[in-house]
C-alpha positions in Angstrom: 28.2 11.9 -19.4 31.0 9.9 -18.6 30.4 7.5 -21.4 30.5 10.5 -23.7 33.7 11.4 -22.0 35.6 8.2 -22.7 34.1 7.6 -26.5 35.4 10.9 -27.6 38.6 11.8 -25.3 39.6 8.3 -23.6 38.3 9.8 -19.9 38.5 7.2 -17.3 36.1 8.5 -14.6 38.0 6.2 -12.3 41.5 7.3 -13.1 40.9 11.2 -14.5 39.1 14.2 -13.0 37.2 17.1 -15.5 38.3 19.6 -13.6 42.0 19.1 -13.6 41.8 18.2 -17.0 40.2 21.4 -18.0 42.9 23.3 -15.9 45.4 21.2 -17.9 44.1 22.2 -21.0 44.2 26.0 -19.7 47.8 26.2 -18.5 48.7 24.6 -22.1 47.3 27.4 -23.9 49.1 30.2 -21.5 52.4 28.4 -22.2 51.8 28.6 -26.1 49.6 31.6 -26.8 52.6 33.7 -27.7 52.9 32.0 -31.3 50.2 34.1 -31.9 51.9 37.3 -31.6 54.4 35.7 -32.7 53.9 34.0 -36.3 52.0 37.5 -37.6 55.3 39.0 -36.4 57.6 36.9 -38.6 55.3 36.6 -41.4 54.9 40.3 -41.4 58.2 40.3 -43.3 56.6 39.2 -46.7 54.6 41.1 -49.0 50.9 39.6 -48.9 50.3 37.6 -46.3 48.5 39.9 -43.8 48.8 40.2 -40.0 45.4 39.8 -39.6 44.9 36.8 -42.1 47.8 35.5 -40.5 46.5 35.5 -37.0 43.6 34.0 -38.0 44.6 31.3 -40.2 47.1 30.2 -36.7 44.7 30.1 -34.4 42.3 28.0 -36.8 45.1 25.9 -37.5 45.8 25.4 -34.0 42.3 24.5 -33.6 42.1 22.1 -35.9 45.5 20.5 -34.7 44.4 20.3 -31.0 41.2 19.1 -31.9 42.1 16.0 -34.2 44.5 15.6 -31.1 41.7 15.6 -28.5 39.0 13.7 -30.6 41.2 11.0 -32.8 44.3 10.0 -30.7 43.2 11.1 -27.6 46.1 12.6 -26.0 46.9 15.6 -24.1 48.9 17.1 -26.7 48.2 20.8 -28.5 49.3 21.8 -31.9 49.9 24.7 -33.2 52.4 26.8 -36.3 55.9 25.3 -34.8 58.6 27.5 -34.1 61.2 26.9 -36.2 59.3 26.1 -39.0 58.0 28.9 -39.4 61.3 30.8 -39.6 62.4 28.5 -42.3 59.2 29.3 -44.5 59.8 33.1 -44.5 63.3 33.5 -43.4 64.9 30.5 -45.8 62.8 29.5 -48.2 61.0 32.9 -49.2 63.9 36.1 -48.4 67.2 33.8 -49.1 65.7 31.3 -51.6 63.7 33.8 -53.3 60.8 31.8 -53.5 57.0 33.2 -52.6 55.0 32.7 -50.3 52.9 30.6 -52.4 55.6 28.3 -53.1 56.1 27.6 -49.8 52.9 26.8 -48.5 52.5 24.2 -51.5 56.0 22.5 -49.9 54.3 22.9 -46.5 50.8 20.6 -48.5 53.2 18.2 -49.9 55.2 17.7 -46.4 52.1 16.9 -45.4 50.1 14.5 -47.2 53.6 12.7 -47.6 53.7 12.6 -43.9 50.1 10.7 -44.3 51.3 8.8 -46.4 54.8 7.6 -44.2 52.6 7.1 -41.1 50.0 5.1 -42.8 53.0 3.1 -44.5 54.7 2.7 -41.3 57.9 3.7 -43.8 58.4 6.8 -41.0 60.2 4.4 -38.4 62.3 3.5 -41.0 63.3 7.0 -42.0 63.7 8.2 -39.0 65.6 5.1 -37.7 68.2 5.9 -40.3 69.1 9.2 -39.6 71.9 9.0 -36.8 71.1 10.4 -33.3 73.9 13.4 -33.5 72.2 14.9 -36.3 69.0 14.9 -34.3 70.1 16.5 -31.5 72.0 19.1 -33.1 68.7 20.3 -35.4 67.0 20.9 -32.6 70.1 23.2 -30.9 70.7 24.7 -34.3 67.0 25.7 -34.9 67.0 27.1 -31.3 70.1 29.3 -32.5 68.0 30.2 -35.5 65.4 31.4 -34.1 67.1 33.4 -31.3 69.2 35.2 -33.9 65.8 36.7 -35.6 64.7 37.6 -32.6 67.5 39.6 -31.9 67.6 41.2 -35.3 64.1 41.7 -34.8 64.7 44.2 -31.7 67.3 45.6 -33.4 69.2 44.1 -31.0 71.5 43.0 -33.6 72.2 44.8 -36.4 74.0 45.0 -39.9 77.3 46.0 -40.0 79.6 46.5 -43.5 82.5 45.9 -41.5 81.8 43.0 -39.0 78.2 41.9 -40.7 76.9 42.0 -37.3 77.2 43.9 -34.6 75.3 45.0 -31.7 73.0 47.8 -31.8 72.0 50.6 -29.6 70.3 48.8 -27.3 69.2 52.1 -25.2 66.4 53.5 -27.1 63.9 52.6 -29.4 62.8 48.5 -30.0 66.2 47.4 -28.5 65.7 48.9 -25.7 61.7 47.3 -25.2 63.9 43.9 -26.2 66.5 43.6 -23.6 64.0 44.8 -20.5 61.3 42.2 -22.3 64.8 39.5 -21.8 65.0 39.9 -18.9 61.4 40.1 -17.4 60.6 37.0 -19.6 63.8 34.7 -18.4 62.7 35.9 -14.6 59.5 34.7 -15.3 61.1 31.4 -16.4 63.1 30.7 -13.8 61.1 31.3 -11.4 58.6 28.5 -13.4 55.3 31.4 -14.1 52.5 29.4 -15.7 52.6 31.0 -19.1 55.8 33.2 -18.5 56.3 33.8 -22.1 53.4 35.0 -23.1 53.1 37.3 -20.1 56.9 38.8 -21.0 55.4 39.3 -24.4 52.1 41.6 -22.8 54.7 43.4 -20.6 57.0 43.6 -23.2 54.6 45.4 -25.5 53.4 47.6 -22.4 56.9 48.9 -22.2 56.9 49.7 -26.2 53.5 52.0 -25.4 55.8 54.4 -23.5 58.8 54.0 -25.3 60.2 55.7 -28.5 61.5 54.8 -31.6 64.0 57.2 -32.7 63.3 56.1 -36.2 59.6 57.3 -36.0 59.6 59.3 -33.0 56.1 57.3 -32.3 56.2 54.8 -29.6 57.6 51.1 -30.3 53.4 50.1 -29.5 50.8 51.4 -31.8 47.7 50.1 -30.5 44.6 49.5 -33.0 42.3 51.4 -33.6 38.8 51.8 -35.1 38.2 54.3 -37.9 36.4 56.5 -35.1 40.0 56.5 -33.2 38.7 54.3 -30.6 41.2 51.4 -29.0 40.2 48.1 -30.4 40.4 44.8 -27.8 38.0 43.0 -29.5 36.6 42.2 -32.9 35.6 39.5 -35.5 38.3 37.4 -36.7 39.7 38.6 -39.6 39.1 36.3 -43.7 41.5 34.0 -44.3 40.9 34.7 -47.9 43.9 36.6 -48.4 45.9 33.6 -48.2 44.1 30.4 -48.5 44.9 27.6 -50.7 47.3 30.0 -52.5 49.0 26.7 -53.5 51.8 27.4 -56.6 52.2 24.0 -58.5 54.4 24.9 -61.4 57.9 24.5 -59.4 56.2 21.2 -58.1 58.8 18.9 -59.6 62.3 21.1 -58.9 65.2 20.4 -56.5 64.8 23.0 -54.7 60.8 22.1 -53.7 62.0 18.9 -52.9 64.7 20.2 -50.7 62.3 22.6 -49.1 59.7 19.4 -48.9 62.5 17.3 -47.2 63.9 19.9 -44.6 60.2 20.4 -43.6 59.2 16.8 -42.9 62.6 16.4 -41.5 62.2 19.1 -39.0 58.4 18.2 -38.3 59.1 14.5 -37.8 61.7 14.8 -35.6 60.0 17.3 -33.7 56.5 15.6 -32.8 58.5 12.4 -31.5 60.5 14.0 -29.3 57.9 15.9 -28.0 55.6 13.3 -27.8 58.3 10.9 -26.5 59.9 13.9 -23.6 56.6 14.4 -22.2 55.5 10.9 -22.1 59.1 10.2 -20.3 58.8 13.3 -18.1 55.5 12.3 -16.6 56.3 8.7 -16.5 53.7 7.7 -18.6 56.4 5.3 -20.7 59.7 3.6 -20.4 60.8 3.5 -24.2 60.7 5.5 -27.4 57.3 3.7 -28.4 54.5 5.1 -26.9 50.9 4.0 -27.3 48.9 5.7 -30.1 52.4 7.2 -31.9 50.2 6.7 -34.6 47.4 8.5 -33.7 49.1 11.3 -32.5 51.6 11.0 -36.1 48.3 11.1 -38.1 46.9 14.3 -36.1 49.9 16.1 -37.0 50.1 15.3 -40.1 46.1 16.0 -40.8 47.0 19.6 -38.9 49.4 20.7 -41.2 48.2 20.1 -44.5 44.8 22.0 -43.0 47.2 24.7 -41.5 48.6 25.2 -45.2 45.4 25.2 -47.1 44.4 28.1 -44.2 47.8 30.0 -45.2 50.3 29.3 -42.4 53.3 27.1 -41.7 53.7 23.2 -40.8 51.3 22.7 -37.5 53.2 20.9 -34.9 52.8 19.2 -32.1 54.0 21.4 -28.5 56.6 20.6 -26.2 54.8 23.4 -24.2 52.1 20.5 -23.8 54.2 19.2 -20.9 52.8 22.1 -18.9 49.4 20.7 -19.2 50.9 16.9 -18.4 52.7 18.1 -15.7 49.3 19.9 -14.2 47.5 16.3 -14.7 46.4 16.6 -18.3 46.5 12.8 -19.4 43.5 12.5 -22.2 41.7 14.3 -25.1 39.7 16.4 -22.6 42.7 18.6 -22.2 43.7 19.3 -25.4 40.0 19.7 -26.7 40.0 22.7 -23.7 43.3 24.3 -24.9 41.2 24.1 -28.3 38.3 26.0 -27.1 40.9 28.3 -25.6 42.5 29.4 -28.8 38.6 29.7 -30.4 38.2 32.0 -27.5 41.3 34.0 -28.8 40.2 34.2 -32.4 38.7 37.1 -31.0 40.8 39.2 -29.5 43.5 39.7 -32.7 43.6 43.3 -32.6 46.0 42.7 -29.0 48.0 40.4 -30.5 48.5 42.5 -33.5 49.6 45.4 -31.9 52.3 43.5 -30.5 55.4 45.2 -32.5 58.3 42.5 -33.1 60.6 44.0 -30.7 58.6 42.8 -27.9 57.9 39.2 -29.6 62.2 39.0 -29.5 62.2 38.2 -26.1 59.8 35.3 -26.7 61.8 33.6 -29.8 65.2 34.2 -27.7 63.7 32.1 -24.5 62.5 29.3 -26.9 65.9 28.9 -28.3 67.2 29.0 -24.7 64.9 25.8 -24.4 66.1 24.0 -27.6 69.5 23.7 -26.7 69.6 21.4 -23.9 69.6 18.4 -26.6 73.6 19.6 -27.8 74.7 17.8 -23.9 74.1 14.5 -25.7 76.2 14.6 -28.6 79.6 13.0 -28.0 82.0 15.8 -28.3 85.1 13.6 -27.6 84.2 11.6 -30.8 85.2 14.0 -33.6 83.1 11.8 -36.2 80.4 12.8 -34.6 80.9 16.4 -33.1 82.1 17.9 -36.1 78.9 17.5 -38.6 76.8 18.3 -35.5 78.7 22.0 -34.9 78.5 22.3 -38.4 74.8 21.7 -38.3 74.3 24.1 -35.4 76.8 26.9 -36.8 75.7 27.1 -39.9 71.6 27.7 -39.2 72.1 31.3 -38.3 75.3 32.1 -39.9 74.5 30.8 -43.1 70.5 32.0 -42.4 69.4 28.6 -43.6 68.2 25.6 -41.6 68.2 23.7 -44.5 71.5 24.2 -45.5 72.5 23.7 -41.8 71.1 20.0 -42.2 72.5 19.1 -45.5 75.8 20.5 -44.8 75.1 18.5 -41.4 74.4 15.0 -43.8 77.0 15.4 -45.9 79.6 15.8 -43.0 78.6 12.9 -41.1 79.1 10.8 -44.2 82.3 12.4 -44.9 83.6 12.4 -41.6 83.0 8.6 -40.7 83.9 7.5 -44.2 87.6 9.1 -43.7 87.8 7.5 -40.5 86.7 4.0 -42.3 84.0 3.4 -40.0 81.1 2.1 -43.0 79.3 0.5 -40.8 78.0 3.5 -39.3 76.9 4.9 -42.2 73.1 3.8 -42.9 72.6 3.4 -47.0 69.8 6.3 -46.8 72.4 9.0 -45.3 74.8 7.7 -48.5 72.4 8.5 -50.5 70.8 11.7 -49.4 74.5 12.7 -49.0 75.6 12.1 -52.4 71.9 13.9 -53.6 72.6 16.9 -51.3 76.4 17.0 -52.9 75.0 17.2 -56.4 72.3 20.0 -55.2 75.2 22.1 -54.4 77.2 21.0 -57.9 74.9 21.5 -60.2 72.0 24.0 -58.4 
């Protein structure tokens, strides 16, 4: 047994234990579960791609991830549809773009064979050593803004206004209502450090929506699923994938706008895996510098996880930052992300709660993970207007402009300008002078 153990997860007998590597794997999966309640929730804004196809095609996509994780790299780490990402597929690329569905799972295909292809090339380090360190911070704060903002228009927290744009809604009745308690259940939770607090603000969340109204209906926030007998379902066979998979859309392979959509998502996806797998490793002391051993490994296993998660119908697959629950419970090989694998197998199974899980009480969830994104903004030099000024660009303009992508090109394009007027060339790598001059033209001539 423990020679099986090492071949297929790197288990050191001598060094690890099964049992807290299990438990590892366990609290992993409690502090991510909520993606699926909520990726059904966000997808459910687009015509065709079902909830329950959609549930599906997650978890299987997380279990693919995880897996290729646990069995090829060997590491701790569980994947799953990122946040984020999968805000800029429905939110950016499909209702502001205009682009289906199907054209954005084919960007999410290409995003990741070419990130096969700039791992096995080693041309990633390059790429991602040419992209300044403000820009990378603010991304990750901007996206966290992103994402908060749906949430709150989800709730109806926020609402449309013809003379503001925004303003707040009622937020004592109806899904508002279910949205601010769910707030602030789910951040007491938090605080107070809950092994998989969001996903239990989620379930209470959706508790409170089974005895509260909306005045739009009159039905309660919850509706629960039921057979065709009327009988609350808990449990059932995973819903076909067949709705959405491979639904690949080749003809607008070769415009601007898929290779935009292409670049923001490896951009994003890069970015995120290292510094997730670089913050856990430096949290648990597991590594002094930004190399870790088996980047590689664990580049490739991303990489493989998305373009499986696109061909199943969902957005890029990503490596967790929630996975430094599981390190920070002991989790240090393959053995603990293979049992946050067998977790989410185990969940296939139980869609129709997830489903029933209205959007209002997903808010709280998407609102708390932008909470957690924005700690990166205390590293960008502020005093050092070069700098500052395309990162608060790149922040601002994510929700107010609803676009990450246009966030980050605004973002590249400001940097350039910005140190260019100041005369300070040197700074200025010959990648970001040309992606800034291509991202000028896109807004010239598209």
């Amino acid at each position: 047994m423990a020679d099986f153990l090492h071949k297929a997860f790197g288990f050191d007998a001598k060094q690890h234990r099964v049992r807290t590597e299990i438990v590892a794997g366990i609290t992993t999966f409690l502090t991510m579960a909520y993606i699926l309640a909520v990726n059904p929730s966000i997808f459910s804004a687009l015509d065709g791609m079902p909830g329950g196809a959609v549930f599906t095609a997650t978890a299987l996509a997380a279990i693919i991830g995880t897996l290729v994780m646990a069995l090829y790299a060997k590491k701790p780490f569980a994947l799953a549809p990122g946040m984020g990402l999968n805000a800029f597929f429905v939110y950016t690329v499909c209702l502001t773009m205009g682009y289906s569905w199907q054209f954005a799972l084919t960007a999410v295909l290409l995003e990741g064979i070419l990130f096969i292809i700039l791992t096995v090339t080693k041309v990633r380090t390059w790429l991602l050593d040419a992209i300044p360190g403000t820009l990378k911070k603010a991304i990750g704060a901007g996206i966290g803004l992103f994402i908060a903002f749906i949430g709150m228009q989800n709730a109806g927290i926020i609402v449309n206004s013809d003379a503001t744009l925004v303003t707040l809604g009622d937020i004592t009745h109806g899904p508002a209502l279910v949205g601010m308690i769910g707030l602030m259940i789910t951040a007491g939770l938090v605080m107070l450090k809950v092994r998989g607090g969001i996903l239990i603000g989620i379930i209470v969340s959706a508790l409170l929506g089974l005895v509260i109204k909306d005045p739009a209906t009159g039905e309660a926030v919850t509706q629960l699923v039921r057979s065709d007998a009327g009988a609350i379902k808990l449990v059932s066979l995973p819903d076909s994938v067949s709705p959405i998979f491979c639904k690949f859309e080749f003809h607008n392979i070769l415009s601007w706008d898929m290779l935009v959509v292409v670049f923001t998502f490896l951009f994003i996806d890069m970015f995120d895996t290292m510094g997730t797998i670089i913050g856990v490793h430096q949290t648990a002391g597991l590594v002094e510098r930004d190399e870790v051993e088996g980047m590689e490994q664990m580049f490739l296993a991303d990489s493989i996880a998305t373009v499986c998660g696109a061909c199943l119908g969902t957005s890029t697959t990503t490596t967790y930052v929630e996975s430094a629950a599981g390190v920070g419970a002991g989790g240090r090989t393959g053995l603990t992300a293979f049992s946050t694998a067998v977790c989410f197998a185990l969940a296939l199974f139980l869609s129709p709660i997830f489903l029933a899980i209205p959007s209002a009480a997903t808010a709280p969830a998407l609102i708390i993970v932008g909470v957690m994104m924005m700690p990166s903004v205390k590293r960008i030099h502020w005093d050092d207007y070069c700098k500052s000024i395309p990162a608060f660009l790149t922040i601002i303009l994510m929700p107010v402009a609803y676009s990450i992508s246009d966030g980050i090109l605004i973002g590249v394009i400001a940097y350039v300008a910005t140190h260019a007027i100041a005369g300070r060339f040197k700074e200025i790598s010959i990648p970001m002078w040309v992606l800034a001059v291509l991202f000028v033209l896109r807004y010239i001539f598209i």
